[in-house]
mmJSON file of the N, C-alpha and C atoms, coordinates in Angstrom:
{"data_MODEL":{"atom_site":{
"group_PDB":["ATOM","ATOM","ATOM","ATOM","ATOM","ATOM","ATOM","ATOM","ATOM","ATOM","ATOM","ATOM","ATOM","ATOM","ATOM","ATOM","ATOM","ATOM","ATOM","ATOM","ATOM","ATOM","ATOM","ATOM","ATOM","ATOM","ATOM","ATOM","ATOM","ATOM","ATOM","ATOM","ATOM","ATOM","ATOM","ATOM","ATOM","ATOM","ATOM","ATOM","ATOM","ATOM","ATOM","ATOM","ATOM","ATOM","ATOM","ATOM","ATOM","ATOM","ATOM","ATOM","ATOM","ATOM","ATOM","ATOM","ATOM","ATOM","ATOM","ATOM","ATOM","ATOM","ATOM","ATOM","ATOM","ATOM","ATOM","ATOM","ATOM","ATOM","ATOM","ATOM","ATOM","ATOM","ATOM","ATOM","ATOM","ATOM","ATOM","ATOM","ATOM","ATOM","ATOM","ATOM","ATOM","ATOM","ATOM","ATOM","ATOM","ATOM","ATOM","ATOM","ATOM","ATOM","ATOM","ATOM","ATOM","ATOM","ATOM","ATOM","ATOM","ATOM","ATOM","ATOM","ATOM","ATOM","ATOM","ATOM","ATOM","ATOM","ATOM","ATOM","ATOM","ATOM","ATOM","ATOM","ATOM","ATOM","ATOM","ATOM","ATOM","ATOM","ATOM","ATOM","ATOM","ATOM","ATOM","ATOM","ATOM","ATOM","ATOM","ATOM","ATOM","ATOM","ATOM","ATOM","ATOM","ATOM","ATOM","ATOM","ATOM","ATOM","ATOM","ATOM","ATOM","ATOM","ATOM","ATOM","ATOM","ATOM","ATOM","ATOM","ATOM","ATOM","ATOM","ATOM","ATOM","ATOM","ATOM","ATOM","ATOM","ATOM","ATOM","ATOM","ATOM","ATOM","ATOM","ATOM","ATOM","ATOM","ATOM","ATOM","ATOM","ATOM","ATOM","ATOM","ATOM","ATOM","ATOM","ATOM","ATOM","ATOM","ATOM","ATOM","ATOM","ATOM","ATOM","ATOM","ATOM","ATOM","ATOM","ATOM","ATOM","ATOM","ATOM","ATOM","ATOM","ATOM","ATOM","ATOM","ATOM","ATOM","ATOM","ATOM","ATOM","ATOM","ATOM","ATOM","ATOM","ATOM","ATOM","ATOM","ATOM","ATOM","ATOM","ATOM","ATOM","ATOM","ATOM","ATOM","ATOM","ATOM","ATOM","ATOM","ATOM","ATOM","ATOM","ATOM","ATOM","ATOM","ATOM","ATOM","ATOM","ATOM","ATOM","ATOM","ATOM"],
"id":[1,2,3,4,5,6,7,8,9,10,11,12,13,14,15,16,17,18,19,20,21,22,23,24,25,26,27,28,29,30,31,32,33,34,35,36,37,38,39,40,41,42,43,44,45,46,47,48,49,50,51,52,53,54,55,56,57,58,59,60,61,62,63,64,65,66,67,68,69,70,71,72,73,74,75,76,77,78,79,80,81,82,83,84,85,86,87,88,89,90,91,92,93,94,95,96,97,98,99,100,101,102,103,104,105,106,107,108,109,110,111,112,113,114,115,116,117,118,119,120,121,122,123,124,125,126,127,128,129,130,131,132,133,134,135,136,137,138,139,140,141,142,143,144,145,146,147,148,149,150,151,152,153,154,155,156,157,158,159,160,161,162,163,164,165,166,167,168,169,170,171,172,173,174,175,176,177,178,179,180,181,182,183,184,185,186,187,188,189,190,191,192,193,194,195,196,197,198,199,200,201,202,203,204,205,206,207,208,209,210,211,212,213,214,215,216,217,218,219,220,221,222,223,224,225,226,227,228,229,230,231,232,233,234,235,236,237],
"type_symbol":["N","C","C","N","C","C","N","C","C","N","C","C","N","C","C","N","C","C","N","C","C","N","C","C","N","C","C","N","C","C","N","C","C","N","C","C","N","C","C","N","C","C","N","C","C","N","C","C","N","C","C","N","C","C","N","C","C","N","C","C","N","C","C","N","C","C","N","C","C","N","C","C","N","C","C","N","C","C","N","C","C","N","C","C","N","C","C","N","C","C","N","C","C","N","C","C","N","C","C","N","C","C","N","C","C","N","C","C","N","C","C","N","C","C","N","C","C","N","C","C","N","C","C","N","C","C","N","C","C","N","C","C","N","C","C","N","C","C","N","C","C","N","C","C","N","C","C","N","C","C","N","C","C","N","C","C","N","C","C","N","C","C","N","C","C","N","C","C","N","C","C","N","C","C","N","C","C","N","C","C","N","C","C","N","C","C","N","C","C","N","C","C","N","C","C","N","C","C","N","C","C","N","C","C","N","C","C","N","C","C","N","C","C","N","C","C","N","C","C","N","C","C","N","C","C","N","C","C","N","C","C","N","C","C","N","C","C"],
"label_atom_id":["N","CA","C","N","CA","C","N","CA","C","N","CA","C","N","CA","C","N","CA","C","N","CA","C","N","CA","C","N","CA","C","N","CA","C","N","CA","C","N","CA","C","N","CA","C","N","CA","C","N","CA","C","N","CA","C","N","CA","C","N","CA","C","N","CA","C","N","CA","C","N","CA","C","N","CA","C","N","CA","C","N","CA","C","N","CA","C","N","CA","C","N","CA","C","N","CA","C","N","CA","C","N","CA","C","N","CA","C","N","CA","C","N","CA","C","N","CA","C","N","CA","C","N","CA","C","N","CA","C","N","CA","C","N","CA","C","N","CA","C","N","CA","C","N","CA","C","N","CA","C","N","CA","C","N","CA","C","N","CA","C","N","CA","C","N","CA","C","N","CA","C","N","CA","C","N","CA","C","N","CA","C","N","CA","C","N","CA","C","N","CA","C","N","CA","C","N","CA","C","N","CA","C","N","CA","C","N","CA","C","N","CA","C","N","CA","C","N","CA","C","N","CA","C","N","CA","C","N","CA","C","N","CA","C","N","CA","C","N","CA","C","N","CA","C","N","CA","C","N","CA","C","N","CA","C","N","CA","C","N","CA","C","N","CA","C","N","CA","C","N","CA","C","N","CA","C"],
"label_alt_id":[null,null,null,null,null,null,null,null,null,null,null,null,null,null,null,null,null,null,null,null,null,null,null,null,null,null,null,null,null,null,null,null,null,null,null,null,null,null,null,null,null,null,null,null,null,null,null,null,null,null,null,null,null,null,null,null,null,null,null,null,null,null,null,null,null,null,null,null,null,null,null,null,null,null,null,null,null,null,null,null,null,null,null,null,null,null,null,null,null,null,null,null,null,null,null,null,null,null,null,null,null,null,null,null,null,null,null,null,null,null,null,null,null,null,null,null,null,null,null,null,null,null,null,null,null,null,null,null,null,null,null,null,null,null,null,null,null,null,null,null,null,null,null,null,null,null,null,null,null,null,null,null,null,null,null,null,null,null,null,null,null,null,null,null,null,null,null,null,null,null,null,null,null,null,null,null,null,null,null,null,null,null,null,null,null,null,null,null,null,null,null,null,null,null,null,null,null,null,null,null,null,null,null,null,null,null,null,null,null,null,null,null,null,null,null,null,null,null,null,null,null,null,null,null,null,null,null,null,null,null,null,null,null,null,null,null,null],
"label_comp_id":["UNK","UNK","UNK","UNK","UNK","UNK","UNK","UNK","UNK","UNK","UNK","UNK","UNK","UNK","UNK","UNK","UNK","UNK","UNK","UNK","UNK","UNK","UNK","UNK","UNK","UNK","UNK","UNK","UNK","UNK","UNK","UNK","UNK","UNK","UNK","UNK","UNK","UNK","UNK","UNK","UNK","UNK","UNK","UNK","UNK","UNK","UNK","UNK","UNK","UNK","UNK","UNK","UNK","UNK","UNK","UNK","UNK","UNK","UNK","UNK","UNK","UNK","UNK","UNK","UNK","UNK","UNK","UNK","UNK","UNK","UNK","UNK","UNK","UNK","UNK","UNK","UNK","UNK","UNK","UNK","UNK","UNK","UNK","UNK","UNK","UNK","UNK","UNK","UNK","UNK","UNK","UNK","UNK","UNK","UNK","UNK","UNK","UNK","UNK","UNK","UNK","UNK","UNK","UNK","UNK","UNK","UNK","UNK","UNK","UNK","UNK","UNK","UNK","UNK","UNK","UNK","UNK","UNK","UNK","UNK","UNK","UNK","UNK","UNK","UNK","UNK","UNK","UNK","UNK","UNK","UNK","UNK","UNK","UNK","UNK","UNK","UNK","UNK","UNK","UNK","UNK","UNK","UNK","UNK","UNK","UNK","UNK","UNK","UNK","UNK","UNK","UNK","UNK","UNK","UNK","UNK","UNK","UNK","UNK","UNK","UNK","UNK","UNK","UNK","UNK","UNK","UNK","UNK","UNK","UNK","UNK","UNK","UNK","UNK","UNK","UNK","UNK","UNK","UNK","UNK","UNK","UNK","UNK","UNK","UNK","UNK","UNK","UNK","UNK","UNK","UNK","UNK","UNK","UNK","UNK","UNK","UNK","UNK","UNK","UNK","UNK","UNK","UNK","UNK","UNK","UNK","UNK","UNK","UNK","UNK","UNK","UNK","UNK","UNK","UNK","UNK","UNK","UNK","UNK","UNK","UNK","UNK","UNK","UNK","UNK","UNK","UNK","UNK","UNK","UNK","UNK","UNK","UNK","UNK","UNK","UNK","UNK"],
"label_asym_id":["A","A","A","A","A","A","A","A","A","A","A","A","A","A","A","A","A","A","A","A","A","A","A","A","A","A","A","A","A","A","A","A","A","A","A","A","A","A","A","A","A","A","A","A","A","A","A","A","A","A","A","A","A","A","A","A","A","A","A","A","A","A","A","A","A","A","A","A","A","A","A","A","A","A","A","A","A","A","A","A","A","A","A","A","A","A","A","A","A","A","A","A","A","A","A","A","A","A","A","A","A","A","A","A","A","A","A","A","A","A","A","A","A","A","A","A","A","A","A","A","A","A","A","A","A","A","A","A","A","A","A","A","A","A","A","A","A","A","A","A","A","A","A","A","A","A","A","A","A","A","A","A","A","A","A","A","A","A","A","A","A","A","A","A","A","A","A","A","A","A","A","A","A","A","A","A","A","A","A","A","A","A","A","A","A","A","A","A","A","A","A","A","A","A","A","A","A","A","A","A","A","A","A","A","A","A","A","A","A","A","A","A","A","A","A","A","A","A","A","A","A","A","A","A","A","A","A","A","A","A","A","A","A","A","A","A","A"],
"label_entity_id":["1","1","1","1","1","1","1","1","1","1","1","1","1","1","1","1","1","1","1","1","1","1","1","1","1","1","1","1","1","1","1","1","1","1","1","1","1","1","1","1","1","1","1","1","1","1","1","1","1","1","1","1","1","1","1","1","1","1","1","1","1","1","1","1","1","1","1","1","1","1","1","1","1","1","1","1","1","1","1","1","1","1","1","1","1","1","1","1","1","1","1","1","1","1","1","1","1","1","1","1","1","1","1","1","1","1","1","1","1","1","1","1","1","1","1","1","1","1","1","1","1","1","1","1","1","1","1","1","1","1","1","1","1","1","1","1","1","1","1","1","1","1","1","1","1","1","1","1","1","1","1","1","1","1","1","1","1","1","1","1","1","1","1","1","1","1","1","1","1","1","1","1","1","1","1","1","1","1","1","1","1","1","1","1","1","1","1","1","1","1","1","1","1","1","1","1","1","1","1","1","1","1","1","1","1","1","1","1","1","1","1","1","1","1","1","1","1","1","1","1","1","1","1","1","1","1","1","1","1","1","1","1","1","1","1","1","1"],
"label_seq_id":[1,1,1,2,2,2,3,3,3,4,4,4,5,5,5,6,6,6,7,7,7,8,8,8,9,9,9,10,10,10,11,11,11,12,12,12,13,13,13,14,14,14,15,15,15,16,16,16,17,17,17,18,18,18,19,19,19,20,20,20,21,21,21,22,22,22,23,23,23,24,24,24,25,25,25,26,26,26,27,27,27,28,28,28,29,29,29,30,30,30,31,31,31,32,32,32,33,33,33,34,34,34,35,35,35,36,36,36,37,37,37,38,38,38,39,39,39,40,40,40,41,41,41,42,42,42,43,43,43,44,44,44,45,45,45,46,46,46,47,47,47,48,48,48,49,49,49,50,50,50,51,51,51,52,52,52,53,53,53,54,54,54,55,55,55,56,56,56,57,57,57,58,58,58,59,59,59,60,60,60,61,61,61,62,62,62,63,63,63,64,64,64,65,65,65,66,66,66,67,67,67,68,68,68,69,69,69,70,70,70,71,71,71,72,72,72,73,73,73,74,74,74,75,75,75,76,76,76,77,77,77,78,78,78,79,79,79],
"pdbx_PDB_ins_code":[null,null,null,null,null,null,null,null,null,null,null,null,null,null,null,null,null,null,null,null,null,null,null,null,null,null,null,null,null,null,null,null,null,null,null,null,null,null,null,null,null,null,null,null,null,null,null,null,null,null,null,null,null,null,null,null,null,null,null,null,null,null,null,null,null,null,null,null,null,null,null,null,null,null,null,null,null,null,null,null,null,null,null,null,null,null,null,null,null,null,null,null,null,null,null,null,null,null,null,null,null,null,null,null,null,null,null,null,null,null,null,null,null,null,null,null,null,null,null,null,null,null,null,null,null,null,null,null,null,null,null,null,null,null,null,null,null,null,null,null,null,null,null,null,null,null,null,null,null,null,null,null,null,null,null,null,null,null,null,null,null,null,null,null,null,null,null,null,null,null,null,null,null,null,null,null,null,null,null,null,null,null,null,null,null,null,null,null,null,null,null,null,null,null,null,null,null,null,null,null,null,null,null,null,null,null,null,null,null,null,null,null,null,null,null,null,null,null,null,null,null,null,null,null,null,null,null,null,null,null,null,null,null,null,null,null,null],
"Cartn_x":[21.736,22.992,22.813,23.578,23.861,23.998,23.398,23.328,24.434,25.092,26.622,26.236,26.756,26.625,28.178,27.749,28.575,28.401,29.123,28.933,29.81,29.374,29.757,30.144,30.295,30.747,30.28,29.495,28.83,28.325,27.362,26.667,28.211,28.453,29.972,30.837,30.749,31.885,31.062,29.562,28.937,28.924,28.303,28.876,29.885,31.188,31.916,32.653,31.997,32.348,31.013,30.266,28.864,28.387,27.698,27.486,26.098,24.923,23.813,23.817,22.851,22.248,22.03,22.227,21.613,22.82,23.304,24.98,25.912,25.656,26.818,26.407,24.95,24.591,24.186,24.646,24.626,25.719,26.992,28.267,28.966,27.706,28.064,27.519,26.368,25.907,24.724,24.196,23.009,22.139,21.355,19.798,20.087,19.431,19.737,19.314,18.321,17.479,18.958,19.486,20.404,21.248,22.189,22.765,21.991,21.07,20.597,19.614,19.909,20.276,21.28,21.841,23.256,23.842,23.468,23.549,23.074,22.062,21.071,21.859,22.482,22.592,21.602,20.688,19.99,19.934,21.203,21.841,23.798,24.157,25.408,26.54,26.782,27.135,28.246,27.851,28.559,30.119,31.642,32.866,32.884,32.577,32.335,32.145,31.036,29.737,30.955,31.338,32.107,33.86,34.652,35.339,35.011,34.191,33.729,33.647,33.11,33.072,34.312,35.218,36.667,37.512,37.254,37.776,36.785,35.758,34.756,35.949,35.708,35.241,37.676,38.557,39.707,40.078,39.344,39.616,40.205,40.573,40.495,39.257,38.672,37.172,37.318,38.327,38.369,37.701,37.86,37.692,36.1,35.797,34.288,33.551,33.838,33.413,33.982,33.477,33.686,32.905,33.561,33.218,32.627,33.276,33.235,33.197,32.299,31.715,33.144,33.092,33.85,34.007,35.451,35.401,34.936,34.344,33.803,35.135,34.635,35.654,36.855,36.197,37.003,38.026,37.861,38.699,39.63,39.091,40.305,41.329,40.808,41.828,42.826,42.296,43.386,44.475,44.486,44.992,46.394],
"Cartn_y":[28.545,28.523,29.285,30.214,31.182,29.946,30.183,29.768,30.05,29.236,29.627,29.594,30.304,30.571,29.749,29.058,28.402,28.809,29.308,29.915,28.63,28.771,27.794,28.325,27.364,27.606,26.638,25.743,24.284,24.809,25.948,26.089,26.458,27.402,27.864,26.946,25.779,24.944,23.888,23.638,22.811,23.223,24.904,25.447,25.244,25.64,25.612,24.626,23.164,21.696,21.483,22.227,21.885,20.542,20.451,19.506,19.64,18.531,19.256,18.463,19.678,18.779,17.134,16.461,15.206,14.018,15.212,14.275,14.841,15.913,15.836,15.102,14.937,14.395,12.388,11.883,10.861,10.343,11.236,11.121,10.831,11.516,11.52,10.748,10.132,8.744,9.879,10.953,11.76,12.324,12.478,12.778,14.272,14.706,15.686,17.004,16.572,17.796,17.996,17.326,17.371,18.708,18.662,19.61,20.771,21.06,22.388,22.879,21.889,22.503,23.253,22.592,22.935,24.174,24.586,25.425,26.493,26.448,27.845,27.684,27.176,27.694,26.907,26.049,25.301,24.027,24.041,22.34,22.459,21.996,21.973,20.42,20.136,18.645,18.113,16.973,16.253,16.496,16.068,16.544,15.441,14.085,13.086,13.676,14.38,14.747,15.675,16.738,17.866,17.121,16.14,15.843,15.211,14.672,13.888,14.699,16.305,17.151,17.74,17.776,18.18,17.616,16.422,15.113,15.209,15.567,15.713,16.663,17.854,19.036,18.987,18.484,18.257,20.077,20.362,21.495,21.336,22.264,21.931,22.023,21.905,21.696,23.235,23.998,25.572,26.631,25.645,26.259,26.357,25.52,24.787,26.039,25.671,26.017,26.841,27.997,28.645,29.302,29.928,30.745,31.572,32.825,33.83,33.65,34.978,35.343,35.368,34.733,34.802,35.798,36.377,37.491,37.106,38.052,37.737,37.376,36.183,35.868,36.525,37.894,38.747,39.328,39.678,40.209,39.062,38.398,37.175,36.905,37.428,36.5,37.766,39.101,40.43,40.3,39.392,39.331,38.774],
"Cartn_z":[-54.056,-54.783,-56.102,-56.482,-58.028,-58.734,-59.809,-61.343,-61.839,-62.371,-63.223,-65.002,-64.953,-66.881,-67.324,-67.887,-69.161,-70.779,-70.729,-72.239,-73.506,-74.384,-75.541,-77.289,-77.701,-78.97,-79.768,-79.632,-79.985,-81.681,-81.529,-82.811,-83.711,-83.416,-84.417,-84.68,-83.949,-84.343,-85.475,-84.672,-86.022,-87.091,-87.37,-88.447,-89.286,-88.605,-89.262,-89.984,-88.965,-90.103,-90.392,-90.941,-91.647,-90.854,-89.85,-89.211,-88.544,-88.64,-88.31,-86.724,-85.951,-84.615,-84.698,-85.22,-85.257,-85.802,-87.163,-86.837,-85.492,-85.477,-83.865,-83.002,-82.624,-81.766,-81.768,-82.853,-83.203,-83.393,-83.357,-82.952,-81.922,-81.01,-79.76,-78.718,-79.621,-78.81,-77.529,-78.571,-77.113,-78.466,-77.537,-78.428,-78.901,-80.114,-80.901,-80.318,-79.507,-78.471,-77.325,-77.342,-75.805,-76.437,-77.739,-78.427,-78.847,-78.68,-79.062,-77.648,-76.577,-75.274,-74.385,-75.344,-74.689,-75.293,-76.528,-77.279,-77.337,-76.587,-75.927,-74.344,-73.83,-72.966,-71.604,-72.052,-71.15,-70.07,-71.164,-70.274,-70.765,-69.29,-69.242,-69.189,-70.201,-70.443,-69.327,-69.496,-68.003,-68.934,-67.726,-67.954,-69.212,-69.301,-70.429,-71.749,-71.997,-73.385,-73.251,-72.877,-73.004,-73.532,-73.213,-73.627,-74.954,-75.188,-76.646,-77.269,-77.183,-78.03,-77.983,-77.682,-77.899,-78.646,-78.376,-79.403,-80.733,-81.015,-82.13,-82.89,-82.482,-83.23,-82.907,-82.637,-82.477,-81.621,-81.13,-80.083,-78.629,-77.695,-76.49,-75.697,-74.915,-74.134,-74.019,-73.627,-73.316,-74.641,-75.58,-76.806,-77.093,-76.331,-76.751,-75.86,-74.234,-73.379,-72.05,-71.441,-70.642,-70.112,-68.49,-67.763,-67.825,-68.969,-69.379,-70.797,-71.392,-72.33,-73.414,-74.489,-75.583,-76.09,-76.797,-77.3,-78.635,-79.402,-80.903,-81.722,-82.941,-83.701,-84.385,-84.857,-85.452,-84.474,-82.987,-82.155,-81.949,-81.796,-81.527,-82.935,-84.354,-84.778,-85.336,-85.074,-85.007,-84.116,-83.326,-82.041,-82.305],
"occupancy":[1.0,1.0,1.0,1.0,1.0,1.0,1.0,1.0,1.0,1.0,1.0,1.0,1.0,1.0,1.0,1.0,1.0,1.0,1.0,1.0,1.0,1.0,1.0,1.0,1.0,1.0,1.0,1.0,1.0,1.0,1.0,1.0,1.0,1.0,1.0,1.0,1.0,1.0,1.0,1.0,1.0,1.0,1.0,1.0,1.0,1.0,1.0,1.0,1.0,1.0,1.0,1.0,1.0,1.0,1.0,1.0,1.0,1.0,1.0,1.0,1.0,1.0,1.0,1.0,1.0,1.0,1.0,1.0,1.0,1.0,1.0,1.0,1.0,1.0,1.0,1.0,1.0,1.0,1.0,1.0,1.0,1.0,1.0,1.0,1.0,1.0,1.0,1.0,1.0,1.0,1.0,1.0,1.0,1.0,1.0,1.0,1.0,1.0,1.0,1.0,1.0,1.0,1.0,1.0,1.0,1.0,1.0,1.0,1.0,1.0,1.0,1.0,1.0,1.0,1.0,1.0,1.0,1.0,1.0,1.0,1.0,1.0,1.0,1.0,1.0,1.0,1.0,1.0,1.0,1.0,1.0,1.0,1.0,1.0,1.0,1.0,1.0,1.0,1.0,1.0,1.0,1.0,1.0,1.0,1.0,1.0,1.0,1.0,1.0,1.0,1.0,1.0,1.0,1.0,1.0,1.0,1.0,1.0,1.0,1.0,1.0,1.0,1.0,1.0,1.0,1.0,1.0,1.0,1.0,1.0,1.0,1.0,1.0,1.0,1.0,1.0,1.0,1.0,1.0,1.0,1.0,1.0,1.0,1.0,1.0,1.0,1.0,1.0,1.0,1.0,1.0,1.0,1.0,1.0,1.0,1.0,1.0,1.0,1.0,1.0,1.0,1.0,1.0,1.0,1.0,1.0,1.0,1.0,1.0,1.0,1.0,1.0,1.0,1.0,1.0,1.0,1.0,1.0,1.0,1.0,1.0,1.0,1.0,1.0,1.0,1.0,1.0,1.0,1.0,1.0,1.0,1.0,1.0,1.0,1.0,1.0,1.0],
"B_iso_or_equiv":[0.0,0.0,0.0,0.0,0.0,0.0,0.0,0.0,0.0,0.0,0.0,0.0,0.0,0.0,0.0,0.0,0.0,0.0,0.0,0.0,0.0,0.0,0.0,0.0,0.0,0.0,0.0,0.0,0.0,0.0,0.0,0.0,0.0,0.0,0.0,0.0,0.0,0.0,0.0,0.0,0.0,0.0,0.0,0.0,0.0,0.0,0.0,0.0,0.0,0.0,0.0,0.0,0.0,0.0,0.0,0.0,0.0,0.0,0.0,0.0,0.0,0.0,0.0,0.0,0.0,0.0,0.0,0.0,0.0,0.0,0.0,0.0,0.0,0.0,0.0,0.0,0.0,0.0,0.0,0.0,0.0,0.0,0.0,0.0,0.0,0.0,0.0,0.0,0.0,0.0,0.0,0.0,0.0,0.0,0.0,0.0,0.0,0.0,0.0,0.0,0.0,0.0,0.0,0.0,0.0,0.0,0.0,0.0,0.0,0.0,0.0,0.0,0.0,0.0,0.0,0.0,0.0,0.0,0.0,0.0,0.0,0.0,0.0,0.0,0.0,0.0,0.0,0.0,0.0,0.0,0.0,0.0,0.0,0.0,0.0,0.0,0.0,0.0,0.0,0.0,0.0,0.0,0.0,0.0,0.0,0.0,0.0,0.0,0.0,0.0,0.0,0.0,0.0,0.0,0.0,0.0,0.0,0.0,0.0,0.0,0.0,0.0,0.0,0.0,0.0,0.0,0.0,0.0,0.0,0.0,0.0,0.0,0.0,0.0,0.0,0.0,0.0,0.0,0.0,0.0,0.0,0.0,0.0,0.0,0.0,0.0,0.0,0.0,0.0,0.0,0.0,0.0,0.0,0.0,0.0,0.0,0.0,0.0,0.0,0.0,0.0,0.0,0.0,0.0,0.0,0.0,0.0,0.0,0.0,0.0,0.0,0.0,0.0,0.0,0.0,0.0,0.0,0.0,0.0,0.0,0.0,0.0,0.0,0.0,0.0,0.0,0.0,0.0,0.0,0.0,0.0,0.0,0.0,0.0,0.0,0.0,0.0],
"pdbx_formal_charge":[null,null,null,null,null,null,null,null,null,null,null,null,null,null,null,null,null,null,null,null,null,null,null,null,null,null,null,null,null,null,null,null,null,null,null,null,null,null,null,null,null,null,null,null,null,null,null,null,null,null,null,null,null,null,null,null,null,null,null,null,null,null,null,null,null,null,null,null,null,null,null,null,null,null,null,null,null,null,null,null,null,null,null,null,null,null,null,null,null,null,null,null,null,null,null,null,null,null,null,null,null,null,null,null,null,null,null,null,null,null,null,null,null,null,null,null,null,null,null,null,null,null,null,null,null,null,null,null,null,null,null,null,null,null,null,null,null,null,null,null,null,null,null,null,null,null,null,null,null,null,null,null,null,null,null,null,null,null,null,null,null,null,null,null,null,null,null,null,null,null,null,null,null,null,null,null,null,null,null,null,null,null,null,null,null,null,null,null,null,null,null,null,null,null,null,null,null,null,null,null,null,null,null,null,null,null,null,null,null,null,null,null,null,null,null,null,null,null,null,null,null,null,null,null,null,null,null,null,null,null,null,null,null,null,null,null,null],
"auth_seq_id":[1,1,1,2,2,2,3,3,3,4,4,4,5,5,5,6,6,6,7,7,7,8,8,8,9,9,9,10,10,10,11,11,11,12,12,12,13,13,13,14,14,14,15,15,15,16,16,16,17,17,17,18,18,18,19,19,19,20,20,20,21,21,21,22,22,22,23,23,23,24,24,24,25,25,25,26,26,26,27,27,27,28,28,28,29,29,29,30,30,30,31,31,31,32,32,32,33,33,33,34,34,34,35,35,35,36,36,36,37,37,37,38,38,38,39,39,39,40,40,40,41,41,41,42,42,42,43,43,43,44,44,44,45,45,45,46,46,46,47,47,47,48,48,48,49,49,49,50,50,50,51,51,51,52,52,52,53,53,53,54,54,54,55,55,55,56,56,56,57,57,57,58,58,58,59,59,59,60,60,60,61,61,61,62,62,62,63,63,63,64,64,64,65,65,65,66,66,66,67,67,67,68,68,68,69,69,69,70,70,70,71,71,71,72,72,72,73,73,73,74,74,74,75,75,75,76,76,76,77,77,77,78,78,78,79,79,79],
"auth_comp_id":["UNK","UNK","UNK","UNK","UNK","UNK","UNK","UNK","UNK","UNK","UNK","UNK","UNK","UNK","UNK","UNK","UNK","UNK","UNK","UNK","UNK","UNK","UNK","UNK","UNK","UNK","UNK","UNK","UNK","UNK","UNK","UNK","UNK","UNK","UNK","UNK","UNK","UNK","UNK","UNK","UNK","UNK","UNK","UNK","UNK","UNK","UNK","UNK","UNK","UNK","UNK","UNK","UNK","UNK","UNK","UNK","UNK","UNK","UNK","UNK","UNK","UNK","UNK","UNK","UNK","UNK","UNK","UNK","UNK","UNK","UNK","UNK","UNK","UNK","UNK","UNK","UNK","UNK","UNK","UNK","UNK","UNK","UNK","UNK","UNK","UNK","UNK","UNK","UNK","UNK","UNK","UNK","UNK","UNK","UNK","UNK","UNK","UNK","UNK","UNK","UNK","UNK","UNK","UNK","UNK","UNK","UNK","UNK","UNK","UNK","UNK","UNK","UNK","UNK","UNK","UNK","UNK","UNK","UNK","UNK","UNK","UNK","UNK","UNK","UNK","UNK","UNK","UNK","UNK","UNK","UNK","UNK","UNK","UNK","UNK","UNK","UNK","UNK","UNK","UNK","UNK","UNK","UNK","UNK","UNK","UNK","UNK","UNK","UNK","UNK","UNK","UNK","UNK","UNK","UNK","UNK","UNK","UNK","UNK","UNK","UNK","UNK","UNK","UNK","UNK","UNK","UNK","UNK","UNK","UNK","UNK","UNK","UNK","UNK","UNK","UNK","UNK","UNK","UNK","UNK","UNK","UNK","UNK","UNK","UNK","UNK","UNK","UNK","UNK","UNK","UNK","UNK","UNK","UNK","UNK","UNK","UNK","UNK","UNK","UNK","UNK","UNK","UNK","UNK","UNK","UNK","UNK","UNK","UNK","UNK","UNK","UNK","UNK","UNK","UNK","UNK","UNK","UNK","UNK","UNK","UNK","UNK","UNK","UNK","UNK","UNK","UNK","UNK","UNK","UNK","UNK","UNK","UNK","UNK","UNK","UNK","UNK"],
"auth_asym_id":["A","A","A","A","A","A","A","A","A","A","A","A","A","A","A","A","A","A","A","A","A","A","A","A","A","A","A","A","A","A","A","A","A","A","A","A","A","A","A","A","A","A","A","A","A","A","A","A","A","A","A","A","A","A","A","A","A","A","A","A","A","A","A","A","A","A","A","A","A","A","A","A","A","A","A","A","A","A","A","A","A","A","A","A","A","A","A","A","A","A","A","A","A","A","A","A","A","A","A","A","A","A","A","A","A","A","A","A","A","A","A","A","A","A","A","A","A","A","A","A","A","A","A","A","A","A","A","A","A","A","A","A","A","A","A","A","A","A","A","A","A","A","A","A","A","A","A","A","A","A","A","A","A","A","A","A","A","A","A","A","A","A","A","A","A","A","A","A","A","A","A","A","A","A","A","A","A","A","A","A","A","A","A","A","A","A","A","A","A","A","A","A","A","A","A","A","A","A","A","A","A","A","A","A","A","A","A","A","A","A","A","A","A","A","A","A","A","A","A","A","A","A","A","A","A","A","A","A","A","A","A","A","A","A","A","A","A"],
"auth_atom_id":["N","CA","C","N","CA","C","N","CA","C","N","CA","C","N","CA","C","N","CA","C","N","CA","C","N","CA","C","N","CA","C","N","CA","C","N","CA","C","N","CA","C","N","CA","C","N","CA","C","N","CA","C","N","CA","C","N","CA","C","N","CA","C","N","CA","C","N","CA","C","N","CA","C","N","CA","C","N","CA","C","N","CA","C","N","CA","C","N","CA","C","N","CA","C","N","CA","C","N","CA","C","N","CA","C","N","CA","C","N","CA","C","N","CA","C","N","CA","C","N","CA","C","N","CA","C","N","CA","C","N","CA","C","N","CA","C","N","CA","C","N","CA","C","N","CA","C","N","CA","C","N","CA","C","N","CA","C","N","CA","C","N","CA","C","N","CA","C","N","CA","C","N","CA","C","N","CA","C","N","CA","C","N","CA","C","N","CA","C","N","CA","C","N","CA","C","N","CA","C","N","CA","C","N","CA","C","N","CA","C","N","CA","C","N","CA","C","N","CA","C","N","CA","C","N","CA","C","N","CA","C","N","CA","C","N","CA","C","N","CA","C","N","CA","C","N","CA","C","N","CA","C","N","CA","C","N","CA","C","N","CA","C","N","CA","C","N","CA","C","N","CA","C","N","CA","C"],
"pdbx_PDB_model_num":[1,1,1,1,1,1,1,1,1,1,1,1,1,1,1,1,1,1,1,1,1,1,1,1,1,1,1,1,1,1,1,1,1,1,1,1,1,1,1,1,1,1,1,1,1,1,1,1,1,1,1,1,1,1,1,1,1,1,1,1,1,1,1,1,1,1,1,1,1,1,1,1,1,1,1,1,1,1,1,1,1,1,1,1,1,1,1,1,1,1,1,1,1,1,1,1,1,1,1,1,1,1,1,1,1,1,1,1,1,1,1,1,1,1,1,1,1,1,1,1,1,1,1,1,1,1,1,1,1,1,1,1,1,1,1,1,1,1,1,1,1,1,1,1,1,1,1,1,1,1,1,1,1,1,1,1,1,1,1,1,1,1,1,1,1,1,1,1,1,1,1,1,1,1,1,1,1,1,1,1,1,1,1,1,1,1,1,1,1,1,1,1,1,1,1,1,1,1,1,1,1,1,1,1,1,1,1,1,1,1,1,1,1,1,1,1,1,1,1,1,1,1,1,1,1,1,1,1,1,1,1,1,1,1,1,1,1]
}}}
């Protein structure tokens, strides 16, 4: 079976509410290693961990996470 790529936005969104691996992930009731798995790209959060972070960060899960490769910030907000 192909490997599916899930691409994310996890680090940019912690960023951007100044939030470290350990408070997101203590927020979220998962170990701090689990979020900077997920963040490389190494681990893909159950539909649960992925809704909690939607409700976290007040995004839609689409926002967080996808299929396909994100366009960079700046293209998107010319848009």
């Amino acid at each position: 079976m192909e490997k599916v790529t899930i691409y994310n936005r996890v680090a940019v969104l912690r960023a951007d509410c100044g939030v470290s691996r350990k408070e997101l992930a203590d927020a979220l009731g998962v170990n701090f290693q689990t979020i900077g798995y997920i963040e490389r790209g190494d681990y893909h959060p159950s539909l649960e961990l992925a809704l909690k972070m939607s409700q976290y960060f007040n995004v839609p899960v689409e926002a967080i996470f996808s299929l396909e490769p994100f366009k960079p910030l700046r293209s998107t907000l010319s848009e």
